[in-house]
C-alpha positions as CSV (number, residue, x, y, z in Angstrom):
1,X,-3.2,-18.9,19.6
2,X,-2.9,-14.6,19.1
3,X,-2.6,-13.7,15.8
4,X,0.6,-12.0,14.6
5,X,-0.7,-8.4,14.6
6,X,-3.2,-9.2,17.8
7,X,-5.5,-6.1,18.9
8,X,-3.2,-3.6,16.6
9,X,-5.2,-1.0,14.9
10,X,-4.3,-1.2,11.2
11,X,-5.1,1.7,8.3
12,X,-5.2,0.1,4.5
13,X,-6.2,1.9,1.6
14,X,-7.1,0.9,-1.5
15,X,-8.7,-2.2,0.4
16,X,-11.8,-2.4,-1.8
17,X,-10.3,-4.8,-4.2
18,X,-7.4,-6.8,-5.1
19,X,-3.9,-6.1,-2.6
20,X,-5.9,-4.0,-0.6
21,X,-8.7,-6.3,-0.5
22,X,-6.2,-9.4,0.5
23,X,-4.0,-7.0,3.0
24,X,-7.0,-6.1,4.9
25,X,-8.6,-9.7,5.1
26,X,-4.9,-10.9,6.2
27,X,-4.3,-8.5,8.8
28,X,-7.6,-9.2,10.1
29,X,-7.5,-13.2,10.2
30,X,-4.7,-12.1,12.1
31,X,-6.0,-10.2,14.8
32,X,-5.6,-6.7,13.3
33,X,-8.5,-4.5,14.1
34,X,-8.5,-3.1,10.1
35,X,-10.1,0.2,9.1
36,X,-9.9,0.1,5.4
37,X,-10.5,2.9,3.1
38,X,-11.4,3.3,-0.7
39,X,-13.5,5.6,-3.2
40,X,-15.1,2.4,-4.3
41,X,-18.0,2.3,-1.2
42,X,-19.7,-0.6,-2.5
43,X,-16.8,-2.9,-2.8
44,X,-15.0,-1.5,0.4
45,X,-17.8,-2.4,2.4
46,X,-17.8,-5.7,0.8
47,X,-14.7,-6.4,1.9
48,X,-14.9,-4.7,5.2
49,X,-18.1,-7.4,5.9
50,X,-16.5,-10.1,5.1
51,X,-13.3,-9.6,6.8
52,X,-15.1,-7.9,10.1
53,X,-13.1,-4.7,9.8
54,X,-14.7,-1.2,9.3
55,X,-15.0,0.9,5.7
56,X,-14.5,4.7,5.3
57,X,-14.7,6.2,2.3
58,X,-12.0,8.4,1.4
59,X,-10.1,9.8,-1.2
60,X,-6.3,9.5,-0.9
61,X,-5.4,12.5,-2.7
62,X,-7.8,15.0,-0.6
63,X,-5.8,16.4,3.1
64,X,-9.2,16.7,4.3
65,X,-10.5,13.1,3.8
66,X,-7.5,12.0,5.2
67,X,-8.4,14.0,8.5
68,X,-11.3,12.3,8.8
69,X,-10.3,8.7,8.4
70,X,-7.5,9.5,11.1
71,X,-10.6,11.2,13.5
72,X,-12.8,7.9,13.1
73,X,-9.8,6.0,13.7
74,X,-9.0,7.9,17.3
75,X,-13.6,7.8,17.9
76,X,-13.5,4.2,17.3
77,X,-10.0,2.6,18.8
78,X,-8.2,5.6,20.6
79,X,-4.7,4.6,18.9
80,X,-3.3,3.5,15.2
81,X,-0.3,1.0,15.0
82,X,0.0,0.6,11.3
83,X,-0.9,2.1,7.9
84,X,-0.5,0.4,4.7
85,X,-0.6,2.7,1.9
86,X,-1.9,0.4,-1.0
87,X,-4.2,2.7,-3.2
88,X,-2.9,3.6,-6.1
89,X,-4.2,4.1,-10.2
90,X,-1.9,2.9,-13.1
91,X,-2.3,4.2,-16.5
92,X,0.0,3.6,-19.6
93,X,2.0,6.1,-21.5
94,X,5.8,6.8,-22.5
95,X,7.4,10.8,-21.8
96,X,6.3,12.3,-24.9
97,X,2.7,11.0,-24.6
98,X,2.0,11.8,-21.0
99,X,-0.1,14.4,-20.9
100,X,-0.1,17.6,-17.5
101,X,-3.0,16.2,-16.2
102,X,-2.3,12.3,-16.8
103,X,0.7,13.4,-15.0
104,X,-0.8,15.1,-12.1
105,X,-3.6,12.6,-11.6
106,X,-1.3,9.5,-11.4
107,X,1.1,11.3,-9.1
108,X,-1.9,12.7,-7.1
109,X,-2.6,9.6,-6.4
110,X,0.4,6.9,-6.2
111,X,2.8,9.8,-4.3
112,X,0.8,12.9,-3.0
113,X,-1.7,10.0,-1.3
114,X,1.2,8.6,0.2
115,X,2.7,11.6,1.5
116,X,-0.8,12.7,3.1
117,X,-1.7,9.5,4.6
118,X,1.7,9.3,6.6
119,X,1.7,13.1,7.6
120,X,-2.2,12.3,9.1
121,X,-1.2,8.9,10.6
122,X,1.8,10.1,12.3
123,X,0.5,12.0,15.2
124,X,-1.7,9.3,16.0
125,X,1.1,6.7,15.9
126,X,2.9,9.1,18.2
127,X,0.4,8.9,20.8
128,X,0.4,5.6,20.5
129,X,3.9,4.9,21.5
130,X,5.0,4.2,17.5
131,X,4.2,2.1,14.9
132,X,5.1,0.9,11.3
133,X,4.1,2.4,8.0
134,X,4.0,0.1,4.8
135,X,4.5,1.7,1.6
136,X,3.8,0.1,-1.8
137,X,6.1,0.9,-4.2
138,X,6.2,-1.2,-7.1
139,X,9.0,-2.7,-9.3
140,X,8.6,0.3,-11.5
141,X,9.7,2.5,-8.2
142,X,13.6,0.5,-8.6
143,X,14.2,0.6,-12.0
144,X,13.2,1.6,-15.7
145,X,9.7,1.0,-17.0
146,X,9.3,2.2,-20.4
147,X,6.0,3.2,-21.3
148,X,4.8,4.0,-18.0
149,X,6.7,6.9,-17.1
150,X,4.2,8.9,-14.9
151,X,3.5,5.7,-13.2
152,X,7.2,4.6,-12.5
153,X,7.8,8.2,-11.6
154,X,4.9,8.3,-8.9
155,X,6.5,4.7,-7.8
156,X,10.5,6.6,-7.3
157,X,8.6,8.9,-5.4
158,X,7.3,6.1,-2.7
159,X,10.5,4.6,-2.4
160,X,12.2,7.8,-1.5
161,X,10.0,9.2,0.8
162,X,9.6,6.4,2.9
163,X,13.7,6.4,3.2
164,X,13.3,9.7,4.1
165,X,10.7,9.2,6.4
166,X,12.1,6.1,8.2
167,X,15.2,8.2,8.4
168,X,12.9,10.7,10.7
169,X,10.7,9.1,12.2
170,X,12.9,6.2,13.4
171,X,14.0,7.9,17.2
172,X,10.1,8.3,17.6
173,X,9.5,4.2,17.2
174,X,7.9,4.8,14.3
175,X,8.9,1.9,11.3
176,X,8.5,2.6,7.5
177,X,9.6,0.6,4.9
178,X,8.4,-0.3,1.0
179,X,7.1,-3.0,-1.0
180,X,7.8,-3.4,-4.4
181,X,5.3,-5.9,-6.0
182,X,6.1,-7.4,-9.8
183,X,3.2,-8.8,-12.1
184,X,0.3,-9.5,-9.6
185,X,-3.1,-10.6,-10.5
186,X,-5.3,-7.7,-10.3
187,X,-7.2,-5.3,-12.3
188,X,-3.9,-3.6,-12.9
189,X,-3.1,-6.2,-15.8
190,X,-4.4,-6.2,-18.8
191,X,-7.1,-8.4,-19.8
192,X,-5.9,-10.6,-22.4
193,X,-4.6,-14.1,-21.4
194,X,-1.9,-14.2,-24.2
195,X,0.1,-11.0,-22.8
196,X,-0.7,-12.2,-19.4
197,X,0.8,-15.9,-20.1
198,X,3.9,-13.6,-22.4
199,X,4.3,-11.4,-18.6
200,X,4.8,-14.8,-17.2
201,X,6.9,-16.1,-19.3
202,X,9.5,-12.7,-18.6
203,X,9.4,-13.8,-14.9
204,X,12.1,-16.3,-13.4
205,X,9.5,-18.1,-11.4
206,X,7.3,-18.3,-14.6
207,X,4.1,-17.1,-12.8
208,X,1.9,-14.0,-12.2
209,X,1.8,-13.7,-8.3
210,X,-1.3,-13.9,-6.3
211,X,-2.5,-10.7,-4.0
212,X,-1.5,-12.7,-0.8
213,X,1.8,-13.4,-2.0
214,X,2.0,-9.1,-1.0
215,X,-0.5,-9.3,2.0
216,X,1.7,-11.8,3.7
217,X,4.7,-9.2,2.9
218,X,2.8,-6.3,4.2
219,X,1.8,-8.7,7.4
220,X,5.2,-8.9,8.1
221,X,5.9,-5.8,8.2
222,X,3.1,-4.6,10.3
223,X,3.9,-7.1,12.6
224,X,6.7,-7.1,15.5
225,X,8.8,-9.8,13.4
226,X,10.1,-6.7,11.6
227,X,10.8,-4.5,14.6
228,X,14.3,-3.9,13.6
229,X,13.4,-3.0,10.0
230,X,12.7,0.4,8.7
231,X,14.0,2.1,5.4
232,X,13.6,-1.0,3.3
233,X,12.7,-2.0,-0.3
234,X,11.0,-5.5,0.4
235,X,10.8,-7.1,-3.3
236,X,7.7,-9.5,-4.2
237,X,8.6,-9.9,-7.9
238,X,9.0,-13.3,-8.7
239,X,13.1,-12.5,-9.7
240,X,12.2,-9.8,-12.0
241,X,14.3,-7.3,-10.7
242,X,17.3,-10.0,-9.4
């Protein structure tokens, strides 16, 4: 039996370690040919071994790096169907201690990457005949997150540009919708098991979420069971946000 996303060519970034790592290992169980990208080279082509897809190193933030990812992508498969932009940094820090640069490096990052890697996947995608961008926003991208402000406001930033963006991009075929993960277990939570057990205890289902709880989100949406879905917040938060 085909996989859901059989023979599409799939972009995820980030894809060195934890959602990334479990998006492109999903996609590719699933028949995705997966290119994944990461400034980590050693753990991206890890991951890219075990899961059969292909590593590139790349740097989200950098228009040129971006080029070349999308260049490799037409060499290698002549077509892109799908782009999950995963990578993203996370640093702590309420208004009045966020610093310029914290500022521009977190935004650089969580919100210019995003913007770059759907300007450079888009002409590919349109050659292709369309295809579906997958955004990860976070929880922090619906609603007030005190003492993370330059994070939450990198996170708004997803979630309206990829309204925007499905707004545009929709009479071309091409799909774009968010994801807006809650407490998931990755190197984005803080190592101590007491305020990891006190996160859980905030959430309704009274759990941290594994990575694949999101990878079988971003499947979804990658896949043609979400063909008439574009412009959405898809929420994997455990009833945080309900």
């Amino acid at each position: 039996m085909a996989g859901r996303v059989e023979g599409k060519v799939v972009v995820v970034t980030g894809g060195a370690q934890g959602q990334g790592a479990a998006e492109a290992r999903l996609l590719a169980a699933q028949g995705a040919r997966v290119v994944l990208t990461d400034v980590n080279g050693e753990g991206g082509e890890a991951v890219a071994a075990d899961a059969g897809g292909l590593f590139v190193r790349h740097d989200v933030s950098s228009a040129p790096d971006w080029a070349a990812v999308m260049q490799r992508v037409a060499d290698e498969f002549g077509r892109l169907d799908g782009l999950v932009n995963n990578a993203a940094i996370f640093e702590r820090g309420r208004l009045v201690d966020t610093s310029e640069d914290q500022f521009r490096r977190i935004m650089d990052v969580n919100a210019l990457g995003v913007y770059l890697g759907m300007a450079a996947a888009v002409p590919l995608m349109l050659d292709s005949g369309g295809g579906s961008i997958v955004n990860i926003s976070s929880g922090a991208g619906l609603r007030a997150t005190p003492g993370s402000f330059a994070y939450s406001a990198s996170k708004f930033a997803v979630t309206g540009m990829t309204k925007t963006a499905a707004a545009e991009l929709g009479p071309d075929g091409i799909r774009v919708n968010s994801i807006h993960p809650g407490f998931i277990d990755t190197a984005m939570l803080p190592d101590n098991e007491a305020l990891r057990e006190k996160m859980a205890g905030a959430v309704p289902l009274r759990r941290i979420a594994r990575p694949d709880e999101v990878a079988q989100l971003a499947l979804f949406l990658i896949s043609d069971d979400s063909s008439y879905s574009t412009g959405g917040e898809f929420v994997v938060d455990g009833g945080v946000t309900a």
